[in-house]
C-alpha positions as CSV (number, residue, x, y, z in Angstrom):
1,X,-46.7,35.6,-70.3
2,X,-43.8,38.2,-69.9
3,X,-44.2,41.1,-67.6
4,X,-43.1,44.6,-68.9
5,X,-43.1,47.7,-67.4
6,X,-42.6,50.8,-69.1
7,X,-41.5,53.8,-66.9
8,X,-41.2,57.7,-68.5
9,X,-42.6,58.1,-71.8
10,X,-39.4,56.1,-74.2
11,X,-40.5,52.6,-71.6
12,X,-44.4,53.3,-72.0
13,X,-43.9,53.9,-75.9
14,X,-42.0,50.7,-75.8
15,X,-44.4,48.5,-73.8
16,X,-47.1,49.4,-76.0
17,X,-45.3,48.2,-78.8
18,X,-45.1,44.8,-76.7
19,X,-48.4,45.0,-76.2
20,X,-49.0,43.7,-80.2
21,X,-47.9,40.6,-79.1
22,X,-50.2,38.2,-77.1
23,X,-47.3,37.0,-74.8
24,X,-46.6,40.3,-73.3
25,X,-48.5,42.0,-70.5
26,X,-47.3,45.9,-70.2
27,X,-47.6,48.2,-67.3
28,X,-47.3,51.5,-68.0
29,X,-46.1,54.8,-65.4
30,X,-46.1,57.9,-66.2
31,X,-47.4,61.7,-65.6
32,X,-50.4,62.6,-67.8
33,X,-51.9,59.0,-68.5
34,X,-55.0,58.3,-69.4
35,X,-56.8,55.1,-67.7
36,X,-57.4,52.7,-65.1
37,X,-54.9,50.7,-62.8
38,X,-56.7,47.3,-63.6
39,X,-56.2,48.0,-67.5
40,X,-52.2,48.8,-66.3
41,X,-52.2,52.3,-66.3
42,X,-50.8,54.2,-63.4
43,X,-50.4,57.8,-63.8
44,X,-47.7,60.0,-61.3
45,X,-47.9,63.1,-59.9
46,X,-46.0,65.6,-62.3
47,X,-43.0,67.0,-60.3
48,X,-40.5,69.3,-61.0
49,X,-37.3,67.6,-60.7
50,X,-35.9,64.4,-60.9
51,X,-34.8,64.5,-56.8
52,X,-38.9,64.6,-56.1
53,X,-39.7,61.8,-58.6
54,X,-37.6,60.0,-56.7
55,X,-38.5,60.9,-53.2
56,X,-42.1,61.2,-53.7
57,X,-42.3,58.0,-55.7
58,X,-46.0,56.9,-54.2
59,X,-46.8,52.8,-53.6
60,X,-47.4,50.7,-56.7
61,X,-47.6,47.2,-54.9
62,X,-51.2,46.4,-55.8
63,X,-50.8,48.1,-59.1
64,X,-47.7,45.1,-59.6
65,X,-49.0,42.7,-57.6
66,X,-49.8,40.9,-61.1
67,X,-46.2,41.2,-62.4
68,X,-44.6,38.0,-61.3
69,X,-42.3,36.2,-60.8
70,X,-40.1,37.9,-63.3
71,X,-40.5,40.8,-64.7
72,X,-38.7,44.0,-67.2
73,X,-38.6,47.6,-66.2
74,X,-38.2,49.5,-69.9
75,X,-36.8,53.1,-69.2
76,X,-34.6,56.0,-70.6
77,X,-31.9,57.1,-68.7
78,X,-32.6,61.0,-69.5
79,X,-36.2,61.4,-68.4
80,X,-37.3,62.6,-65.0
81,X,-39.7,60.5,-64.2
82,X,-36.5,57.7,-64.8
83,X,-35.8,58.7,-61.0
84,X,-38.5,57.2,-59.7
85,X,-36.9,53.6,-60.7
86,X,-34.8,52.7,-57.8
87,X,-37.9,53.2,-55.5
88,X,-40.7,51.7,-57.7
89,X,-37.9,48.4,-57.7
90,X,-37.4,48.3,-54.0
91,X,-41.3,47.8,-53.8
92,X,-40.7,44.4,-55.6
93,X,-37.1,43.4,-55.2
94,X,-38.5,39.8,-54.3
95,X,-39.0,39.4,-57.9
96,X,-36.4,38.5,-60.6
97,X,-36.0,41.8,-62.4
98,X,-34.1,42.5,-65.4
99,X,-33.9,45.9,-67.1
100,X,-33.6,47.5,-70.3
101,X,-32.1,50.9,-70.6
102,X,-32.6,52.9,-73.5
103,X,-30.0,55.7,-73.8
104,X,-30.5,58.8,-75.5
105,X,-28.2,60.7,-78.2
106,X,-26.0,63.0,-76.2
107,X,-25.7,65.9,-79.0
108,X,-29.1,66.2,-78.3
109,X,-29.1,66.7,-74.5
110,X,-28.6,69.7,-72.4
111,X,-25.5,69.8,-69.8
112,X,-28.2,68.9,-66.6
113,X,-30.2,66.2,-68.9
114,X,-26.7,64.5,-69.7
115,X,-25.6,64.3,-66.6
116,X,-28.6,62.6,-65.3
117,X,-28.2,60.3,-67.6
118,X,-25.0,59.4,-66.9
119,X,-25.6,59.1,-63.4
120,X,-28.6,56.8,-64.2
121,X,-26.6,54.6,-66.7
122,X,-23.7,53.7,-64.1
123,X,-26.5,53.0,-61.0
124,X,-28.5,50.7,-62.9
125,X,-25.3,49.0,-64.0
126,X,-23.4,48.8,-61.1
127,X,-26.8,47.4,-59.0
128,X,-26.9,44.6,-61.8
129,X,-23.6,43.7,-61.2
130,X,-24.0,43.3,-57.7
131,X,-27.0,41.0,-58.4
132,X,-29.9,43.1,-56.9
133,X,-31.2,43.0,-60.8
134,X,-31.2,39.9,-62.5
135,X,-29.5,41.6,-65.7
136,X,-29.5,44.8,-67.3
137,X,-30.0,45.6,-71.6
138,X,-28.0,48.4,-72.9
139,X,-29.6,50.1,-76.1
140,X,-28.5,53.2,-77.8
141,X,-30.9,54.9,-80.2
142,X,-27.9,56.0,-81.7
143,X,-26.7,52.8,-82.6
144,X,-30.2,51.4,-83.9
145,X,-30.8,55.0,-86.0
146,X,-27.1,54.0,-87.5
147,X,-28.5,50.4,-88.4
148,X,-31.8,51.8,-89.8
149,X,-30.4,54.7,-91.9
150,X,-32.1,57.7,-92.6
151,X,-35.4,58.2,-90.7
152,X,-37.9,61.1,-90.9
153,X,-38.7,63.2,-87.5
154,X,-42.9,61.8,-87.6
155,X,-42.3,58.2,-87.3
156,X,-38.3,58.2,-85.8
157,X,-39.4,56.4,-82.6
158,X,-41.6,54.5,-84.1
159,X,-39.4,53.0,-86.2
160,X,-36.7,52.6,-84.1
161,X,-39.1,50.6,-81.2
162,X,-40.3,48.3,-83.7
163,X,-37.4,46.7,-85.2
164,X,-36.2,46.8,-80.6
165,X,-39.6,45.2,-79.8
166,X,-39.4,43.3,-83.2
167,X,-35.7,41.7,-82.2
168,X,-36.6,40.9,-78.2
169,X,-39.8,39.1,-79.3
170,X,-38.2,36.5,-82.0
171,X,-35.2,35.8,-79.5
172,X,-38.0,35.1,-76.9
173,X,-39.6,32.9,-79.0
174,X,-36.5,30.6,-80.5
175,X,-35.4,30.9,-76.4
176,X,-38.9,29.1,-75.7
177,X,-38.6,26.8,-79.1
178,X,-37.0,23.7,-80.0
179,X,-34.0,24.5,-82.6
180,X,-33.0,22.4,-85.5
181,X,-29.4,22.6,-84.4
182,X,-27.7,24.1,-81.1
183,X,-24.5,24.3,-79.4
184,X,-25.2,27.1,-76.8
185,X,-23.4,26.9,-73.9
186,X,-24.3,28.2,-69.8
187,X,-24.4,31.7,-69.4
188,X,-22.1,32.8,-66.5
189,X,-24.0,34.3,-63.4
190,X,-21.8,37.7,-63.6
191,X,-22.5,38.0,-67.1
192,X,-24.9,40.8,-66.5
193,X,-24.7,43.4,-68.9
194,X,-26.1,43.2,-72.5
195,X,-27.6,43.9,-75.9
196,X,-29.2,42.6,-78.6
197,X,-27.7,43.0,-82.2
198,X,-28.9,42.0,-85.6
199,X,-26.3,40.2,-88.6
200,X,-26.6,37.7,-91.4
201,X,-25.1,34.5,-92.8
202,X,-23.2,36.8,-95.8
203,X,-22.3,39.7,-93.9
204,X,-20.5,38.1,-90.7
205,X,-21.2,41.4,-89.3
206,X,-23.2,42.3,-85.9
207,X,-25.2,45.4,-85.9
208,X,-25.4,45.8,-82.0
209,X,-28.1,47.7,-80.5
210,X,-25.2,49.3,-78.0
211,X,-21.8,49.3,-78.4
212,X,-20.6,47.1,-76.0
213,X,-17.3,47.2,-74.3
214,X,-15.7,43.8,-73.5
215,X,-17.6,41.3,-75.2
216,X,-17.6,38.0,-73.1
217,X,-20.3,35.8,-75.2
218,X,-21.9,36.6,-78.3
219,X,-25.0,34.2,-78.9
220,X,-26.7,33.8,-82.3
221,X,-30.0,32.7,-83.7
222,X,-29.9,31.9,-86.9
223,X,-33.4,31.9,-88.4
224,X,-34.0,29.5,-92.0
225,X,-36.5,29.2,-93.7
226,X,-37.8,25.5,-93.4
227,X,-37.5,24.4,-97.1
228,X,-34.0,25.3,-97.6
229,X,-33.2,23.2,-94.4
230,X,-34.6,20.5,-95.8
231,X,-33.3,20.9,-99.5
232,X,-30.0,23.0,-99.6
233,X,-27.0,21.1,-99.3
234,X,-24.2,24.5,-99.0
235,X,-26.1,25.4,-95.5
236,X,-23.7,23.6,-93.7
237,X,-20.9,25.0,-95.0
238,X,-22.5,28.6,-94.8
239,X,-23.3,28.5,-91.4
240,X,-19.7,26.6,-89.9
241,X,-18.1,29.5,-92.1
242,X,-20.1,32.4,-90.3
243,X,-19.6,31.2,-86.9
244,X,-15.5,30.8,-87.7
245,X,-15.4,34.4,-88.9
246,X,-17.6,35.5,-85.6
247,X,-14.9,34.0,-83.6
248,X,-12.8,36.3,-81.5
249,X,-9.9,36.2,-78.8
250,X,-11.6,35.7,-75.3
251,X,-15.3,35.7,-76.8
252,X,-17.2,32.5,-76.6
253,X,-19.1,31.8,-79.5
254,X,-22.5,29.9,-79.3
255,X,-25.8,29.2,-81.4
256,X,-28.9,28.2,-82.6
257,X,-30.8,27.2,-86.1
258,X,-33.9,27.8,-86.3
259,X,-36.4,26.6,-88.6
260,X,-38.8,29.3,-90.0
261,X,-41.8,30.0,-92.5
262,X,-40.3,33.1,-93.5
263,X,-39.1,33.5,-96.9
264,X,-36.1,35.6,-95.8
265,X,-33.3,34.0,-93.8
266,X,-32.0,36.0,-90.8
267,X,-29.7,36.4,-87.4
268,X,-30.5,37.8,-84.4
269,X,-27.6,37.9,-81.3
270,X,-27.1,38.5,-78.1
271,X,-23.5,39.7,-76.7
272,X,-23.1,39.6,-73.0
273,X,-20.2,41.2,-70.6
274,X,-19.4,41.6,-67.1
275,X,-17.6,44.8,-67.5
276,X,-19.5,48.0,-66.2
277,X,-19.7,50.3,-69.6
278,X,-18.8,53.7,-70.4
279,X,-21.3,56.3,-71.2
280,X,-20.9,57.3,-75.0
């Protein structure tokens, strides 16, 4: 079972999307939660700037004892409460601990917000790379809202954490499933910095959840439905022709087929650098 934790409101909102999904168990911190500690609900102290969050950040030990050996923190880099990361990690920097970091639109950010975020974005990054974290996710709700299209205000995080959630989970499962056909090769060790994306066999086109700087490895997973495995003979053809056209100077290319019971085909990807990124 994977271990989430949602920090802030955007990583509890997240986690309880998980939470649909049997192999997840979520932890949630925040200010203003409702619940118990054994049902993983820990609710902070409201205070009134990001400095306090961080140096008033009160021991969650027992409250995590549960999450191990590996585990996600799921945060925004604009909220408050985001502060108290760095001190709620160092509680359980024995573990392996991987984090995704959702970052906001700017043109919707105050001067002090953005530059919290920004200041957020390049810690977290620069502590992967020096291996303290195991990895670190980059996802812009920009990007995703671009993918989606047009989305109403009721319903525009909602949407966007579902087809997040929706993407992490499948890759989980084809990572934990036999494929039909794979040539995916090692992941370097300072290959720390990602995001997901999503594509398809006819468009040759990643949709990435961030847009990542420096692209190192792309990895795909290439989801078909079972009976046109077994029955249609242009596969072959379709899929050596996607992975030629996804092929790039100094990006290495790998992959998986999947069989499926869905009755629409699909790709999900991963692209991975080592290079610290830019806020956008």
């Amino acid at each position: 079972m994977d271990k989430v934790i949602g920090l802030g409101a955007a990583g509890v909102n997240i986690v309880n999307t998980f939470k649909q999904y049997p192999q997840y168990k979520g932890y949630c911190i925040d200010v203003g939660l409702q619940g118990l500690k054994k049902d993983g609900i820990y609710a902070l102290e409201k205070q009134n700037s990001p400095e306090e969050y961080e140096d008033n950040c009160p021991s969650v030990k027992n409250f995590l004892k549960s999450a191990t050996p590996n585990l996600m923190m799921i945060l925004s880099n604009t909220g408050h409460v985001s502060a108290a990361s760095l001190p709620i990690l160092e509680q359980v920097k024995e573990r392996d601990i991987s984090i995704m970091l959702i970052t906001a639109d700017e043109r919707r950010q105050s001067d002090y917000t953005r530059l919290i975020g920004r200041s957020t974005f390049g810690i977290l990054q620069e502590y992967a790379r020096s291996g303290l974290f195991k990895d670190i996710c980059l996802i812009s709700n920009k990007s995703m809202e671009s993918i989606i299209g047009d989305l109403p205000v009721i319903g525009y995080y909602e949407a966007l954490n579902d087809m997040l959630v929706n993407t992490v989970h499948m890759i989980n499962v084809f990572d934990h499933s036999e494929p039909v056909l794979s040539d995916f090769s090692e992941l370097p060790e300072n290959y720390r910095i990602s995001t997901y994306g999503i594509t398809d066999l006819e468009e040759k086109e990643e949709k990435l959840f961030f847009p990542l700087d420096g692209i190192r490895q792309m990895r795909y997973y290439i989801a078909i439905n079972r009976q046109q495995l077994e029955n249609d003979g242009t596969l072959n053809k379709k899929i050596k022709e996607f992975l030629e056209n996804s092929r790039q100077e100094n990006i290495d290319v790998s992959y998986g087929v999947y069989a499926t019971n869905y009755d629409k085909n699909f790709v999900y990807c991963k692209a991975y650098t080592n290079i610290t990124q830019e806020s956008k």
